[in-house]
C-alpha positions in Angstrom: 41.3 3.5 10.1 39.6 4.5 12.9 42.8 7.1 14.2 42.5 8.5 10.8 38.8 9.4 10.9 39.4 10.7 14.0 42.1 12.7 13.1 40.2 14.5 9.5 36.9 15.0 11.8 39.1 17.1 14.3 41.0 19.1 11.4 37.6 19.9 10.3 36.8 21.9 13.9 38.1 25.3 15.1 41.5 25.5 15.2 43.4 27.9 18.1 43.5 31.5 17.6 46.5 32.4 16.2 46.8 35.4 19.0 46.5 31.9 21.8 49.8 30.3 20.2 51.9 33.8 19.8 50.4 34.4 24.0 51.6 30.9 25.2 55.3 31.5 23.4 55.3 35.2 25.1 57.7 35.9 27.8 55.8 36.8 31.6 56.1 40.0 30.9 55.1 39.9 27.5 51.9 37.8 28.6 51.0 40.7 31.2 51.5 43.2 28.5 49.3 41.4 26.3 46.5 40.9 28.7 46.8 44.6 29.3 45.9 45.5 26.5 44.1 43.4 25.2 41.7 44.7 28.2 41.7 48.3 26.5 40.7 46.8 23.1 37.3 45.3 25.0 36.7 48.5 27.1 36.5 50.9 23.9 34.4 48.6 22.3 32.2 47.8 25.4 29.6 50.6 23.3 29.3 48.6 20.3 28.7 45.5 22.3 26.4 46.8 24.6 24.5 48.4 21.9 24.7 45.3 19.8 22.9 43.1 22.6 20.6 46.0 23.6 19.1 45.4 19.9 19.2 41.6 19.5 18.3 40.9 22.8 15.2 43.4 23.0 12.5 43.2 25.5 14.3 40.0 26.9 16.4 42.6 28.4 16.4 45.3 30.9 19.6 46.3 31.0 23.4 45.9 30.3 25.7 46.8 33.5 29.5 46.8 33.6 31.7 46.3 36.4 35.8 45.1 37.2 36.3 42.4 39.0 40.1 41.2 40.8 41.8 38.2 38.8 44.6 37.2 39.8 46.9 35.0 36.6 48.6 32.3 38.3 50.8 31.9 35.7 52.4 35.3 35.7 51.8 35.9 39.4 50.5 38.6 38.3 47.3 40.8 39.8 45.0 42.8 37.8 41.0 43.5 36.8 38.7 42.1 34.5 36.0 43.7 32.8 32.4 41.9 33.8 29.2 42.7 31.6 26.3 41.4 33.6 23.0 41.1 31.9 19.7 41.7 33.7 16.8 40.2 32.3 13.2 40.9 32.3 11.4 38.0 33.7 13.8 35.2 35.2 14.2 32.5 32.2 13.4 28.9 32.2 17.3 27.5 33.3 17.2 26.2 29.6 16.1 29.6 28.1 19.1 31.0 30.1 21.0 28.5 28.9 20.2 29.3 25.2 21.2 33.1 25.6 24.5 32.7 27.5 24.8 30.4 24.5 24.2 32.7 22.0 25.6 35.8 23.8 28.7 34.0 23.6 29.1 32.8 20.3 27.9 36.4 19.5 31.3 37.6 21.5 33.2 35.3 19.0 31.3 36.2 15.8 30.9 39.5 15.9 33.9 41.4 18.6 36.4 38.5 18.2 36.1 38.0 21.8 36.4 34.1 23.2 36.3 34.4 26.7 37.5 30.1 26.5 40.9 31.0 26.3 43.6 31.9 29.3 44.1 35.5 29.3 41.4 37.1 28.6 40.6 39.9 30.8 36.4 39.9 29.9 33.8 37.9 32.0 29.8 37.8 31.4 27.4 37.9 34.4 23.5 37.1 34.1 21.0 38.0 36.9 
């Protein structure tokens, strides 16, 4: 009874991309291709979503900066970059205020740019200062 309750609540959660289970069949070179570009697909929209949390984040905010950093993907021994969006904010906020916008920036990622940082593969990584 109790394996069956289990099993409907964690039905009811998020399921996997559909783009995670297509990646994790890919070939190596099919994985580096993909992580390619999916790279490009975040860098033209990097506008939109620095715009976006320009106007929901507000005053909190003094600016949005972007930057590369080196990753290196164990799995396809492969080396590349990684686009990094730091956020600056105003005043340094409470660690539990902090914690509350990466929140938020986050699921905002998800919601809104289809962009879940929580999986391998994804060449996209948020800074705060």
């Amino acid at each position: 009874m109790i394996n069956s309750i289990h099993k409907v609540l964690m039905e009811g959660q998020s399921k996997t991309p559909e783009w995670v289970e297509k990646f994790n069949n890919f070939s190596r070179d099919e994985r580096i291709d993909f992580i390619e570009k999916y790279k490009k697909q975040v860098v033209r929209l990097l506008p939109k979503i620095i715009q976006f949390f320009k106007d929901r984040l507000g005053d909190k905010l003094i600016d949005i900066t972007v930057g590369e950093k080196n990753v290196f993907y164990g799995n396809e021994m492969y080396s590349g970059t990684k686009i990094v969006l730091r956020f600056h904010f105003n005043d340094n906020p409470y660690y539990w205020e902090l914690m509350s916008l990466k929140h938020e920036i986050w699921n905002d990622l998800i919601s809104f740019f289809n962009i879940d940082m929580g999986y391998y593969g994804v060449p996209f990584e948020l800074e705060f200062e």
